[in-house]
Residue frames as a rotation matrix with the C-alpha (Angstrom) as fourth column:
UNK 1
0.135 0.746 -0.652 37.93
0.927 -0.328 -0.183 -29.13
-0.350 -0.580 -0.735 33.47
UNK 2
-0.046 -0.227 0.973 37.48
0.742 -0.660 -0.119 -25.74
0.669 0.717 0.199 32.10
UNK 3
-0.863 -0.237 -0.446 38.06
0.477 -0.670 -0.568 -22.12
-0.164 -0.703 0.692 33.83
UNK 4
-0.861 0.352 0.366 35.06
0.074 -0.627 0.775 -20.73
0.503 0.695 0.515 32.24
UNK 5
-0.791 0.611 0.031 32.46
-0.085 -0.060 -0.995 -19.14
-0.606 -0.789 0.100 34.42
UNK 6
-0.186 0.891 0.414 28.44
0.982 0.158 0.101 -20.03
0.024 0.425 -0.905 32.95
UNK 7
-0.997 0.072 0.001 27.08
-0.071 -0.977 -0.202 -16.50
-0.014 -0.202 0.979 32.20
UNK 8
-0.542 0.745 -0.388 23.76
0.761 0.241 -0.602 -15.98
-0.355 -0.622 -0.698 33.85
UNK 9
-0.603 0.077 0.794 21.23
0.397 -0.834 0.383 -13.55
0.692 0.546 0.472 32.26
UNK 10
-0.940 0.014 0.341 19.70
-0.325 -0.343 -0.882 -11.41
0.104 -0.939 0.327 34.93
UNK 11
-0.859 0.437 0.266 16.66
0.421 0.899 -0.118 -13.34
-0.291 0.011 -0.957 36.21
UNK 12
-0.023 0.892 -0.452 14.24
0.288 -0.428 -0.857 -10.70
-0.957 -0.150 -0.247 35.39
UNK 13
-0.601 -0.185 -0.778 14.88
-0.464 -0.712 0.527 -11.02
-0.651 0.678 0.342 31.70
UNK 14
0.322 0.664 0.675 12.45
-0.171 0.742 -0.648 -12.88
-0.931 0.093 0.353 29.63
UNK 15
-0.590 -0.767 0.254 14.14
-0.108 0.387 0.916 -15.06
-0.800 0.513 -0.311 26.97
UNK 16
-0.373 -0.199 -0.906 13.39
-0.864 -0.280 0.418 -15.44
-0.337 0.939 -0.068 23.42
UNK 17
0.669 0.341 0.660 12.35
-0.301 0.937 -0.179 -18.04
-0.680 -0.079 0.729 22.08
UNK 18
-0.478 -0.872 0.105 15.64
-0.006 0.123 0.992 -19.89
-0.879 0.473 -0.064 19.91
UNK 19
-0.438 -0.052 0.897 14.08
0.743 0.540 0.395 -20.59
-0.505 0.840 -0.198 16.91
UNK 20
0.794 0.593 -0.131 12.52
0.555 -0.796 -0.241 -17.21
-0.247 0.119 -0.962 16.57
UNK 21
0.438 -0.793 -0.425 15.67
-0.071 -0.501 0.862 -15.74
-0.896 -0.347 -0.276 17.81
UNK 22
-0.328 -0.933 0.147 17.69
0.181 0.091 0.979 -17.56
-0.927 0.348 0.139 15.52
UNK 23
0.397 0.725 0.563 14.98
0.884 -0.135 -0.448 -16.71
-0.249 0.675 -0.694 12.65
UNK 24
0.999 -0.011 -0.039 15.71
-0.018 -0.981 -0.195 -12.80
-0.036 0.195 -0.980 13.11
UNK 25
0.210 -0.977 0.048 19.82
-0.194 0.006 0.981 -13.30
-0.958 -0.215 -0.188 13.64
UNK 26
-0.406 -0.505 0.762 19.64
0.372 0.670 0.643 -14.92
-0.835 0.544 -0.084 10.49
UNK 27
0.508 0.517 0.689 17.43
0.838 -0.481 -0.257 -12.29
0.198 0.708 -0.678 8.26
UNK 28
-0.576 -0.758 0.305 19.59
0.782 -0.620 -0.063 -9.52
0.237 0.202 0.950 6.97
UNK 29
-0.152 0.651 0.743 16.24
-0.343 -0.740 0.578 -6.73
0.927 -0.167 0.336 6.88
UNK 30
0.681 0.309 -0.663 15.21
0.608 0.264 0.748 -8.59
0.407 -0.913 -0.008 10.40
UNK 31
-0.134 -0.926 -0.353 19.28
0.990 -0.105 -0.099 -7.37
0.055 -0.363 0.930 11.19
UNK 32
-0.834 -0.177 0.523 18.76
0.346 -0.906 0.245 -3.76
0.430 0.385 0.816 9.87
UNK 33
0.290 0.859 0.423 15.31
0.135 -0.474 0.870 -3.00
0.947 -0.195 -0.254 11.03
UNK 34
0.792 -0.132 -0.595 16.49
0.605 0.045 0.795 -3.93
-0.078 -0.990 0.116 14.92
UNK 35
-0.606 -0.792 0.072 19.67
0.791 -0.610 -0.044 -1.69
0.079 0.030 0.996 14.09
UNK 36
-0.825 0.001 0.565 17.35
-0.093 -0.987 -0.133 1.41
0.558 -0.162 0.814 13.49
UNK 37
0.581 0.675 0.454 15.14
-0.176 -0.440 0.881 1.12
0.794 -0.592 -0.137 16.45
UNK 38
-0.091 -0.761 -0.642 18.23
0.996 -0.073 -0.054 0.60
-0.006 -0.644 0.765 18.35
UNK 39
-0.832 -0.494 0.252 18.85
0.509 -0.861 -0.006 4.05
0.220 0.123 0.968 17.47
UNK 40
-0.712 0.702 -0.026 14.96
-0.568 -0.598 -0.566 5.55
-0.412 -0.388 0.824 17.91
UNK 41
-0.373 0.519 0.769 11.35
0.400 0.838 -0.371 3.69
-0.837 0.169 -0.520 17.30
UNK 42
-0.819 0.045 -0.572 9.83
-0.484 -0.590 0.646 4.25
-0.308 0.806 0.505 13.75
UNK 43
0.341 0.929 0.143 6.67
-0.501 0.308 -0.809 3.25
-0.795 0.204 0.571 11.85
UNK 44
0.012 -0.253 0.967 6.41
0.385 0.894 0.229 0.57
-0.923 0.369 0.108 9.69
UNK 45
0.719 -0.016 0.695 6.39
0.695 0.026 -0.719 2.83
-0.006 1.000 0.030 6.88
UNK 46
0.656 -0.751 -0.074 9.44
-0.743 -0.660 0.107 5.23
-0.130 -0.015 -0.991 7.57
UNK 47
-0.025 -0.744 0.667 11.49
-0.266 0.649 0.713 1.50
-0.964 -0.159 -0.214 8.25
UNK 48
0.704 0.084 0.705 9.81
0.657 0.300 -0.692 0.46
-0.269 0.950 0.156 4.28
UNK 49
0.974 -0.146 -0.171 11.53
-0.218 -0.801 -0.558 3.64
-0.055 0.581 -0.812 3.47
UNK 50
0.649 -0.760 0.021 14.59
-0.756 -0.642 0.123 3.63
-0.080 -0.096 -0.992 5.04
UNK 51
-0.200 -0.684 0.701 15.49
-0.234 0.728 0.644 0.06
-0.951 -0.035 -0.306 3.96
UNK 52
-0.364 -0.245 -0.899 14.44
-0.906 -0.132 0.403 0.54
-0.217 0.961 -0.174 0.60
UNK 53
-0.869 0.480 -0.121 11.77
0.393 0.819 0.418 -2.40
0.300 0.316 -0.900 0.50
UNK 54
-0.399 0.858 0.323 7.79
-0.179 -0.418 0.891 -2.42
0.900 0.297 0.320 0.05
UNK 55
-0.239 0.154 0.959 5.56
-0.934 -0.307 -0.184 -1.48
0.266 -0.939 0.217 3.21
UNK 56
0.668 0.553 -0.498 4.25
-0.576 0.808 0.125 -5.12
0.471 0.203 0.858 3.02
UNK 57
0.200 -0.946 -0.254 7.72
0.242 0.299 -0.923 -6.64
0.949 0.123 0.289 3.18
UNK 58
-0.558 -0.816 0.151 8.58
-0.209 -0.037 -0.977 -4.46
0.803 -0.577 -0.150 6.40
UNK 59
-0.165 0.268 0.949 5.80
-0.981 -0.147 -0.129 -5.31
0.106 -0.952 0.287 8.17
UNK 60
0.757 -0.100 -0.646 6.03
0.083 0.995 -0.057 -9.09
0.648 -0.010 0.761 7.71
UNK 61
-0.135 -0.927 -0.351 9.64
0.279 0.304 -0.911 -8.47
0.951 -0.221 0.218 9.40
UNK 62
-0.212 0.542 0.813 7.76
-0.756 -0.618 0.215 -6.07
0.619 -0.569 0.541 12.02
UNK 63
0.516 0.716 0.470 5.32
-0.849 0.355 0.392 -8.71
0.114 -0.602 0.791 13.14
UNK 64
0.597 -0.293 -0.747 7.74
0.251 0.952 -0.173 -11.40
0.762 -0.084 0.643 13.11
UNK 65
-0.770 -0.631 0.088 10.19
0.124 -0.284 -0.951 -9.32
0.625 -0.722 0.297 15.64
UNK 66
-0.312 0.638 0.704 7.00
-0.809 -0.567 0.156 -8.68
0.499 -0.520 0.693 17.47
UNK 67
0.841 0.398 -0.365 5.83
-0.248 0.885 0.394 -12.59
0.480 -0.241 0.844 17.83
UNK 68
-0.222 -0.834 -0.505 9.54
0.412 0.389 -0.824 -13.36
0.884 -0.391 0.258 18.88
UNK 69
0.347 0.014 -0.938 9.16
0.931 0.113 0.346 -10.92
0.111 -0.993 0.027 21.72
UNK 70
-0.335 -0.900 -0.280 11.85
0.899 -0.394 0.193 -8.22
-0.284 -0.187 0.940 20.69
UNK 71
-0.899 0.290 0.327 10.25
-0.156 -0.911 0.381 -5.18
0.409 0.292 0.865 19.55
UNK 72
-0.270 0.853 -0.446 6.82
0.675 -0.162 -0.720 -3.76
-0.687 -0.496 -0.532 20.71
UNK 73
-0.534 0.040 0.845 4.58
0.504 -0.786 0.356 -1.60
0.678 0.616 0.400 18.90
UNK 74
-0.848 -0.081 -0.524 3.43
0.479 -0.543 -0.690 1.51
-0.229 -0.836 0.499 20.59
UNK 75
0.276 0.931 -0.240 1.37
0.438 -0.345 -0.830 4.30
-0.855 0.124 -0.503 20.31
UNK 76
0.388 -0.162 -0.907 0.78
-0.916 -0.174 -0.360 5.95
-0.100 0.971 -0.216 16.34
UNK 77
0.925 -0.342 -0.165 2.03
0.135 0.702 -0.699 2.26
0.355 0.625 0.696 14.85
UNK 78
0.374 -0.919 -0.122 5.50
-0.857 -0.293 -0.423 3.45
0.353 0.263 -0.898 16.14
UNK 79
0.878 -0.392 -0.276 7.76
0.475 0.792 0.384 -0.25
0.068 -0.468 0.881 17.18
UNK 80
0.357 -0.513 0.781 10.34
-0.932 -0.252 0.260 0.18
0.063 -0.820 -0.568 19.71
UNK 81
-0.459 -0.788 -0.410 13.02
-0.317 0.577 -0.752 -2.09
0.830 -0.215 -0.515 20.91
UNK 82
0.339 0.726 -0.598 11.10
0.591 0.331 0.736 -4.12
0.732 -0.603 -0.317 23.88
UNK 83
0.607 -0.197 0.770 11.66
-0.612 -0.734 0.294 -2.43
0.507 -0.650 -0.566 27.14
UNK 84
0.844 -0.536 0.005 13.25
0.285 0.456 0.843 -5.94
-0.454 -0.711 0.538 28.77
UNK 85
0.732 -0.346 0.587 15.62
0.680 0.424 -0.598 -5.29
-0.042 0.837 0.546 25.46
UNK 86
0.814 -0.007 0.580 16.35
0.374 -0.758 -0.534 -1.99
0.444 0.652 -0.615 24.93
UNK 87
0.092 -0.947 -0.306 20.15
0.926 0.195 -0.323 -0.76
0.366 -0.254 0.896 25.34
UNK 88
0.113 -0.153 -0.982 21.79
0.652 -0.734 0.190 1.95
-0.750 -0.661 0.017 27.83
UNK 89
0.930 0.147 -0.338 22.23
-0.096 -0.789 -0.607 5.08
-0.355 0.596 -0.720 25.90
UNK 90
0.505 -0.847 -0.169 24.74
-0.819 -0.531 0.215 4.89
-0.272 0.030 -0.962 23.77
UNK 91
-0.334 -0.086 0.939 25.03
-0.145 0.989 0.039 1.10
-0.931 -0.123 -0.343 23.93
UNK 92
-0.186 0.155 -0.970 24.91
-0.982 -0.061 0.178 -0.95
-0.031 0.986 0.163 20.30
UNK 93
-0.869 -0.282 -0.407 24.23
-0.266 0.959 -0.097 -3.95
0.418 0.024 -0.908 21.78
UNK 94
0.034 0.997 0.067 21.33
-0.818 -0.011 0.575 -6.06
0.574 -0.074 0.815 22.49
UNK 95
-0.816 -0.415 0.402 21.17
-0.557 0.379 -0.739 -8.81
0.154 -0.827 -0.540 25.01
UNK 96
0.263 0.929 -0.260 18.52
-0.522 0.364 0.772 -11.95
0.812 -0.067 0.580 25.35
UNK 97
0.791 -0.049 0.610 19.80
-0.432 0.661 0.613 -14.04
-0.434 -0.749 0.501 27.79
UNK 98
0.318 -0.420 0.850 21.45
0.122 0.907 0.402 -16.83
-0.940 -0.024 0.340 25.79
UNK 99
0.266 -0.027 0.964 22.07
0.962 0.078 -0.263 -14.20
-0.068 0.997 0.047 22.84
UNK 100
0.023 -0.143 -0.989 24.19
0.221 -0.965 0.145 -10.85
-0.975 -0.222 0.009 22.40
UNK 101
0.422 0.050 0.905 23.65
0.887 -0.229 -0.401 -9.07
0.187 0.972 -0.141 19.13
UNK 102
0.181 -0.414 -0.892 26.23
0.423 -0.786 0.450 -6.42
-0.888 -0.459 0.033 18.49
UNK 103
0.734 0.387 0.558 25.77
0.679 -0.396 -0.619 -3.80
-0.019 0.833 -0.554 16.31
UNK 104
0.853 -0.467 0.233 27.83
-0.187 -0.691 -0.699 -1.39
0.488 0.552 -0.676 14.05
UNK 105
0.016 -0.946 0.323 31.49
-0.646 0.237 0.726 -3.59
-0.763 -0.220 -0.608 15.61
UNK 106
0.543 -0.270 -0.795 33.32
-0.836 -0.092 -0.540 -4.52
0.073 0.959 -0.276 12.58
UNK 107
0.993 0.006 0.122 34.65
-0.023 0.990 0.136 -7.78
-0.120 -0.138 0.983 12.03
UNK 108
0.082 -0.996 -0.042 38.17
-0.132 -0.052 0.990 -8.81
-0.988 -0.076 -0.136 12.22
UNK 109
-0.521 -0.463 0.717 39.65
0.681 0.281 0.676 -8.02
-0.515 0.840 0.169 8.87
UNK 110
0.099 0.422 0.901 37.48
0.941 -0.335 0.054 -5.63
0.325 0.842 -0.431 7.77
C-alpha cells in the first residue's frame, strides 16, 4: 500500500486536453513561447522575433496553444497565458491539473 496522497487540482480548473497538452510539453518553440508570456503577453510578431523564427511558424505554435486551451488572445493580437493558467507574480510555474510545467529550474547536473 503506498503513503502517497492523490493530488487534486482545484475543482474550478479546467483541464487540458492530454494529447494537446502533451503536443505543447513536447515542442521546444511551443516550450519557449509559453516561457515568454509567462513573463508578459506579446503579439505574434514580437514572439517571431524574439525566438528567431518566421511570423508564420509562430503563429502555427500560437493557435495550437490557443486550441489546447492555454493561452488566449486578447485585445491588439496580444496572447496571454489563460487566466485559469496564469502564475502568482513571480511564480515560473504553470499548473493544469494533471500537469506542472516548471520553468527556468535547472536540472540536476546542470
Amino acid at each position: 500500500m503506498s503513503d502517497s496522497i492523490p493530488i487534486q487540482p482545484p475543482a474550478n480548473l479546467p483541464i487540458p486536453d492530454y494529447g494537446k497538452l502533451l503536443s505543447i510539453i513536447g515542442s521546444y518553440s511551443k516550450w519557449l513561447i509559453l516561457n515568454e508570456l509567462m513573463k508578459e503577453g506579446q503579439a505574434g510578431l514580437d514572439i517571431a522575433r524574439l525566438l528567431n523564427i518566421g511570423v508564420a511558424g509562430a503563429m502555427k505554435h500560437l493557435t495550437d496553444l490557443v486550441e489546447a486551451g492555454v493561452v488566449v488572445r486578447g485585445k491588439g493580437r496580444v496572447y496571454q497565458i489563460a487566466p485559469a493558467y496564469r502564475p502568482k507574480d513571480g511564480q515560473r510555474v504553470l499548473d493544469f491539473g494533471h500537469a506542472v510545467l516548471r520553468f527556468g529550474v535547472k536540472a540536476a547536473g546542470e
